[in-house]
C-alpha positions as CSV (number, residue, x, y, z in Angstrom):
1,X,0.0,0.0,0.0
2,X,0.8,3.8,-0.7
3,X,0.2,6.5,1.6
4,X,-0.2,10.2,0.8
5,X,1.5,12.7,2.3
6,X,-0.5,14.7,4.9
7,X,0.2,18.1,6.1
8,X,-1.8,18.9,9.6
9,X,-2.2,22.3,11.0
10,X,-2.5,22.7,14.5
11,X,-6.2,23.8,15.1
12,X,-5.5,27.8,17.3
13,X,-8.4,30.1,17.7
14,X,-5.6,32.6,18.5
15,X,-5.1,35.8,16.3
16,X,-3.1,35.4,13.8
17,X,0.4,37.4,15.2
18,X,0.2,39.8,12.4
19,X,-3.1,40.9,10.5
20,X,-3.3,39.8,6.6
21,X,-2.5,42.7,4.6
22,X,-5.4,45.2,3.7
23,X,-6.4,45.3,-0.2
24,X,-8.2,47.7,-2.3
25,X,-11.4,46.1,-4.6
26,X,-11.4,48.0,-7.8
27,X,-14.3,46.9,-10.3
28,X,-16.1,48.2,-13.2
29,X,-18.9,48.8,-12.8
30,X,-22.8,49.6,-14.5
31,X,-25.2,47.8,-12.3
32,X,-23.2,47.6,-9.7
33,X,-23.2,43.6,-9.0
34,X,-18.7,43.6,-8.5
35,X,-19.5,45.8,-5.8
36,X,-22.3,43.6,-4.1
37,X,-19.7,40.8,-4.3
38,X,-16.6,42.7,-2.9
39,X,-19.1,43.9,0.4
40,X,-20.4,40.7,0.9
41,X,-16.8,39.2,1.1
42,X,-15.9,42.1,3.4
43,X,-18.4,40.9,5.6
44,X,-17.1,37.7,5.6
45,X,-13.5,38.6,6.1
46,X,-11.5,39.5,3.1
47,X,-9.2,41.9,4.6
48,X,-10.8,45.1,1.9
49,X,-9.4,48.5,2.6
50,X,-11.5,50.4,0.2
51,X,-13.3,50.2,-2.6
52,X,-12.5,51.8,-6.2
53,X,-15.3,52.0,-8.6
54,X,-14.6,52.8,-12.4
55,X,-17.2,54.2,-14.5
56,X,-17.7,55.4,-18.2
57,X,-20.0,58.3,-19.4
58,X,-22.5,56.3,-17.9
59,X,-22.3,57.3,-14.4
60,X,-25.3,57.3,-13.0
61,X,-23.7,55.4,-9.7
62,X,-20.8,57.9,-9.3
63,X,-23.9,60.8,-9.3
64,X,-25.0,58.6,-6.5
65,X,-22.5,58.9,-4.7
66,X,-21.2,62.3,-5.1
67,X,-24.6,63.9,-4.8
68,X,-26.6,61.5,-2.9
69,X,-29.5,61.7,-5.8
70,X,-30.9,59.0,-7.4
71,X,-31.9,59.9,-10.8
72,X,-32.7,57.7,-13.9
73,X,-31.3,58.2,-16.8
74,X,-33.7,59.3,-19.8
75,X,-30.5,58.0,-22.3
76,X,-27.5,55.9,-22.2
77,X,-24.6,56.3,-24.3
78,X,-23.0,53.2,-26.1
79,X,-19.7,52.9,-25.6
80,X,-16.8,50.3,-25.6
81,X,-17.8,48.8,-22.4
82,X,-21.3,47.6,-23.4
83,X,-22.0,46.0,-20.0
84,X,-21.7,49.4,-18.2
85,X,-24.2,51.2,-20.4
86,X,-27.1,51.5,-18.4
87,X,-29.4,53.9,-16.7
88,X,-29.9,52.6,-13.5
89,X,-28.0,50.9,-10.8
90,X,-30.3,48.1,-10.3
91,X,-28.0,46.8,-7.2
92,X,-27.7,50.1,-5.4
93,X,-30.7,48.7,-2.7
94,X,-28.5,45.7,-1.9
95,X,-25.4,48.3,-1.5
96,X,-27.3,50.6,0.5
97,X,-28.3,47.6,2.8
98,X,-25.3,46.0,3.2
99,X,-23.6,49.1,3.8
100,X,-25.9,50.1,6.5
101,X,-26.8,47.0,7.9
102,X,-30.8,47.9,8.7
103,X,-33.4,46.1,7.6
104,X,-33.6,45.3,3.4
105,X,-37.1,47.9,4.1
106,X,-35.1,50.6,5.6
107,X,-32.6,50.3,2.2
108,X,-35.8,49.7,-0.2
109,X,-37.3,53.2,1.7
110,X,-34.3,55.5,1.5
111,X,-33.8,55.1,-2.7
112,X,-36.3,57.1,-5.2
113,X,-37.0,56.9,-8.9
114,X,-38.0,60.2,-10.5
């Protein structure tokens, strides 16, 4: 008979002596999804520092976020990156939850479509 090598690690619910390094999660972005990913993995503890979002003339989340007001878009330009032309962030509700961790009411409450 063979046997395969085993490695064991010892089983510690101590701290790790130094924390893992901090990283930044930069995504393209249209609808918003990478973003929803990268917070939900934050949560359960991938060490993210910040969060970089790139847009393209499209930016209907970066108006968001820079002038707290939620606004559909009457058009959306085409441009090279297709899968960010769109005129609403359809998973800003899950990013507004997760971000303040209320209720998914409180987040549905707090975003308006004009």
């Amino acid at each position: 008979t063979t046997t395969t090598p085993t490695t064991t690690l010892p089983a510690s619910s101590a701290p790790p002596s130094t924390p893992p390094p901090q990283i930044a999660f930069s995504v393209p972005t249209g609808a918003a999804g990478h973003i929803v990913a990268g917070l939900l993995a934050r949560e359960l503890g991938l060490p993210v520092s910040k969060f970089i979002v790139a847009v393209n003339e499209n930016n209907m989340l970066q108006n968001v976020i820079e002038q707290g007001i939620l606004q559909r878009s009457s058009k959306v330009a085409a441009t090279a990156s297709s899968a960010m032309d769109i005129c609403m962030p359809y998973n800003l509700e899950r990013i507004l939850y997760l971000l303040s961790r209320k209720a998914a009411a409180a987040a549905s409450s707090t975003t308006t479509t004009t």
